[in-house]
N, C-alpha and C positions, 0 to 999 in steps of 0.2 A: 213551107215558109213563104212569107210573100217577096213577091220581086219589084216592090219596089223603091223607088231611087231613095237614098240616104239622105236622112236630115241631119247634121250635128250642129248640136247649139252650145257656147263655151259658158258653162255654170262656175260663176263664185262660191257661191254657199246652197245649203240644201233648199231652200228660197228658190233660188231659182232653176234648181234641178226638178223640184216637184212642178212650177209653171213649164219649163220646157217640155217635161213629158206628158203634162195634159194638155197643149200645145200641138202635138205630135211630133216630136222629134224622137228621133229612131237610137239616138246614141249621143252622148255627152262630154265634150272636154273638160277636162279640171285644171283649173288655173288660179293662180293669185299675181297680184300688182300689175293690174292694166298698163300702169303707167311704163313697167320696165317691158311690155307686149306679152304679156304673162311667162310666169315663172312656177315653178313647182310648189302646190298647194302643200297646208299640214295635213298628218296623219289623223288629224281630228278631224279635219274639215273633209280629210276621204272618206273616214267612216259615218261621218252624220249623214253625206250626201248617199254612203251607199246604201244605209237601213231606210231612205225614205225613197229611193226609185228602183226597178228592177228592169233598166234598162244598161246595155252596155257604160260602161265609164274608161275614157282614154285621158290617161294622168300624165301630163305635163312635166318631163325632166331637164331644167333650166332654170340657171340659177343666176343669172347673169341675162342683160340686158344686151343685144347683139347675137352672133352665128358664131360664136369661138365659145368652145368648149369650156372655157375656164377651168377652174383645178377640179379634175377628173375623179380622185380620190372623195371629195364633196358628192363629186355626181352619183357614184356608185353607193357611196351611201344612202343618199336619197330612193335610189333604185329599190337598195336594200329595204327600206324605215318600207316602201308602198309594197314590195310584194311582200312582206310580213305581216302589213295590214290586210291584205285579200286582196291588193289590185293586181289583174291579169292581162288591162291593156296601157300603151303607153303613146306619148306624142314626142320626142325628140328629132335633132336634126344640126350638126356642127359643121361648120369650113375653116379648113387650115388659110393659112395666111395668104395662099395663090388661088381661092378660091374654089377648091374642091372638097371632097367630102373629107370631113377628118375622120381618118378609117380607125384613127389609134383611139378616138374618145366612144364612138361608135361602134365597135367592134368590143371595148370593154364592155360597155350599157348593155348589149347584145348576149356577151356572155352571164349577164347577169341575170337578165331576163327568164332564162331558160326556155325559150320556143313563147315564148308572149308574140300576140299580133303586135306591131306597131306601126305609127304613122311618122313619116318623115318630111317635118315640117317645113314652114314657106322660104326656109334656105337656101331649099332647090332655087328661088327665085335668085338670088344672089349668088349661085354658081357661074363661074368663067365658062364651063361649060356642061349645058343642061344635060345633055344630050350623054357624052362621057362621065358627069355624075350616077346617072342614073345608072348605068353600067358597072361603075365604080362599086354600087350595090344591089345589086341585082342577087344576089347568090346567099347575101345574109338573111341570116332564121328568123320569121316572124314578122319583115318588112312586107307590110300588103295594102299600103296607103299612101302617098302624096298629097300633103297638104301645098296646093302651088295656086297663086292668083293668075299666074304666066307670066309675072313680067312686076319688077318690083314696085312699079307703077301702082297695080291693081288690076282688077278684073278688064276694066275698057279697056286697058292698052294691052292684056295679056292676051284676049280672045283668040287672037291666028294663032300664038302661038298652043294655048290650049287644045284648038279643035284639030290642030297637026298632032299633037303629040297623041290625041283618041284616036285620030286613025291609024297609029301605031300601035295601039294595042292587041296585047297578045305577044307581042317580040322580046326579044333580047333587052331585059332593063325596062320595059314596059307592062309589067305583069301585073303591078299591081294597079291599084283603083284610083285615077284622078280623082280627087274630092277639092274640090273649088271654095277657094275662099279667100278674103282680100279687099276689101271696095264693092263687095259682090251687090249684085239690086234684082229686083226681082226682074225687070227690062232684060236682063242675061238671060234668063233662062230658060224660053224658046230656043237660042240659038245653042246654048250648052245641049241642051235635051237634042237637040237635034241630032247634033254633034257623035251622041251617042254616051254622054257624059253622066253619070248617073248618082252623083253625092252631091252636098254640098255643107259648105260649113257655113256658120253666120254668128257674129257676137252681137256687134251694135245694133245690128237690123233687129233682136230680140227685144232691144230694151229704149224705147221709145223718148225715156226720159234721160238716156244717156248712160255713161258708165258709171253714174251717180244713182243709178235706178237697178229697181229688179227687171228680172228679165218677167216679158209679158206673155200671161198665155194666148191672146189674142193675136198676137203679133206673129210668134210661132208657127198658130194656125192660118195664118196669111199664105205664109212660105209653104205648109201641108200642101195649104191644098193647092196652091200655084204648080209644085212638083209634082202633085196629081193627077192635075188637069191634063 
């Protein structure tokens, strides 16, 4: 297999799942309504996207606009509706009211999943503490991504705290795979690659013409090869 660094690009419709993979993007988020920071796509919209690419797809469980779980019974459902459609990976990521990991909504998702990888999304960013979230899940099944900008800000202001957290990896609560994304610009990515940082995720950077637009393969292949280089 080859080793290298991860592309994810966030696909609406199969549109722009087939331009991101000819793009080169290595793996795909699913998402709907930009407007609420995406939310969990239909079972239609999973399966169109999954008969026309044969690359990974990581599905979106969020139903609700913000980091609070909302009604959990919903979630699990939706859980249910994707892995009965064929989905086998996932992106979610909840905080109870003091800021830490909501173990109760995430620990249900978790069990539902049955051993699925997942990504636990830019929540991290708006945890009281990064540091004891991460710890907080460390141990549950199928957690092996962080989707985090560093800092709710975005990528510029997240950087120190990103390239601390890669030299932490391998530890306790750090095992899984930084994947960067947030305000990301291609200007990062010398110092991330440096870093030893080796994913990255991108929505807007894909689609030129905004979230009004498809995502471009051209653009894509900007970012290819930039994490190439």
């Amino acid at each position: 297999m080859s080793n290298r660094a991860v592309l994810e690009v966030i696909a609406l419709d199969a549109e722009d799942a087939v331009a991101a993979q000819a793009g080169g993007a290595d793996r795909l988020e699913l998402v709907t309504d930009m407007a609420a920071d995406g939310l969990t796509p239909s079972r239609e919209t999973f399966a169109a996207i999954r008969s026309t690419v044969d690359i990974p797809l990581r599905v979106m469980l969020r139903v609700a606009d913000g980091f609070a779980a909302g009604d959990i019974d919903v979630l699990v459902g939706k859980a249910h509706e994707m892995r009965d459609a064929g989905a086998d990976e996932f992106v979610f990521g909840f905080l109870d009211a003091d800021g830490r990991a909501d173990l109760v909504a995430v620990e249900r998702l978790v069990a539902e999943l049955d051993g699925c990888r997942w990504t636990f999304h830019r929540a991290i960013d708006r945890a009281a503490d990064r540091d004891a979230l991460r710890k907080q899940l460390a141990d549950l099944p199928g957690l092996d991504t962080f989707l985090t900008a560093g800092s709710p800000a975005g990528v510029d202001a997240g950087i120190p705290t990103l390239v601390a957290e890669a030299a932490h990896g391998g530890e306790p609560g750090y095992e899984a795979q930084i994947l960067v994304g947030g305000g990301l610009h291609l200007h990062h990515l010398p110092e991330l690659r440096a870093a030893g940082i080796d994913a990255v995720h991108i929505g807007g950077a894909a689609r030129p013409s905004g979230w009004s637009g498809p995502v471009d393969a051209a653009a894509v292949r900007e970012w290819r090869e930039a994490l190439d280089a």
